[in-house]
C-alpha positions in Angstrom: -16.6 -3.7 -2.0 -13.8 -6.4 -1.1 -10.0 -5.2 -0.4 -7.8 -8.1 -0.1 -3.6 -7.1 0.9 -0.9 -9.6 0.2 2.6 -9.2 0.1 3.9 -8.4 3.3 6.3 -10.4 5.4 9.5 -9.8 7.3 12.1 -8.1 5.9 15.5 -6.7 6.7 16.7 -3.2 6.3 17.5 -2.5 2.9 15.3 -5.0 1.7 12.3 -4.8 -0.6 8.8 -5.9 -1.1 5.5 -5.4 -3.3 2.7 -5.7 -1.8 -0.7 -5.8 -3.4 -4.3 -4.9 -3.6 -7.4 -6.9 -4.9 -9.8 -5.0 -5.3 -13.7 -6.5 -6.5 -17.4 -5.3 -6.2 -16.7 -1.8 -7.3 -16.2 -0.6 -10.9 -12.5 -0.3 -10.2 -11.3 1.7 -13.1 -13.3 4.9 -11.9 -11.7 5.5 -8.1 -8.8 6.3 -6.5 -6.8 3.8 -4.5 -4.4 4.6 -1.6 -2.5 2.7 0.3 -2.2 3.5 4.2 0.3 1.8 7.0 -0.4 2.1 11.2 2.8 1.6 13.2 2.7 -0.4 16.2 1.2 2.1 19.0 0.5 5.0 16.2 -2.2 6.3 14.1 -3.0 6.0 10.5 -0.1 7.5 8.1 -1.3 8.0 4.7 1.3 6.2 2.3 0.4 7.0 -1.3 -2.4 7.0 -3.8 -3.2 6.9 -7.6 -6.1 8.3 -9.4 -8.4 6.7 -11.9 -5.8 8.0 -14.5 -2.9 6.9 -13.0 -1.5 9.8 -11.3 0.4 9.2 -7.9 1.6 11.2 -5.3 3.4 10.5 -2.1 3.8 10.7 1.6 7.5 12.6 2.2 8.8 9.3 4.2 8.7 7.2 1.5 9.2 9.2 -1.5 11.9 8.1 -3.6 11.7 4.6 -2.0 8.0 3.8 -3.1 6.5 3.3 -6.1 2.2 2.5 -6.4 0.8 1.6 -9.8 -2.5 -0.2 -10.7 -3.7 -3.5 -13.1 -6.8 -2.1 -14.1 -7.5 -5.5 -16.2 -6.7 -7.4 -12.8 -8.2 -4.5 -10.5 -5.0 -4.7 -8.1 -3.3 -2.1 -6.7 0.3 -2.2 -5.6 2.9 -0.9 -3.6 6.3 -1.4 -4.3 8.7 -0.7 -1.5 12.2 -0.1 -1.3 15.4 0.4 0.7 13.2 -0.4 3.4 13.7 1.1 6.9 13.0 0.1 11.1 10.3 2.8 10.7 8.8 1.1 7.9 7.6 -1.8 9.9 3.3 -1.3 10.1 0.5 -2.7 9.2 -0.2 -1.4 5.7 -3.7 -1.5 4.0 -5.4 -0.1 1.0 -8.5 2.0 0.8 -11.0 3.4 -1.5 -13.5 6.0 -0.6 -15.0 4.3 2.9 -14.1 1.1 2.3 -10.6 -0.7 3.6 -8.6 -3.8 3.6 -7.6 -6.2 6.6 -4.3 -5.3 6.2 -0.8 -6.9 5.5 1.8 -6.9 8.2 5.4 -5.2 7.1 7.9 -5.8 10.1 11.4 -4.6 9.0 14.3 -5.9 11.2 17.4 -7.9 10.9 
């Protein structure tokens, strides 16, 4: 299983990004996908995730500013942030059962 995160980058406050997920070495189409952030000296928030079908939920501190969705025919993931925030800034990876991604670095700041 190989999770590879692009996307991130500094951004200012009120800014957006999309970050994304390849995913390869697993039959994609089958599993979840989530997408997790760690804030600078703090543990592992869960972000969001979408089932095989494409249902999503949300973590409370980004719903309404995040959106996930999935390629199945590319077998990405991504993440589409908005109205980004200071408390936003993390390191944010995806996961899939017990495998994760190096990461992709979001620091939010003017």
């Amino acid at each position: 299983v190989q999770l590879v995160e692009s996307g991130g980058g500094l951004v200012q406050p009120g800014g957006s990004l999309r970050l994304s997920c390849a995913a390869s070495g697993f039959t994609y189409t089958s599993y979840y996908m989530s997408w997790v952030r760690q804030a600078p000296g703090k543990g592992l928030e869960w972000v969001s995730d979408i089932s095989s079908g494409g249902g999503t939920r949300y973590a409370d501190s980004v719903k309404g500013r995040c959106t996930i969705s999935r390629d199945n025919a590319k077998q990405t993931t991504y993440l589409q942030l908005n109205s980004l925030k200071p408390e936003d800034t993390a390191l944010y990876s995806c996961n899939t059962g017990n495998s994760w991604g190096q990461g992709t670095q979001v620091p939010v700041s003017s």
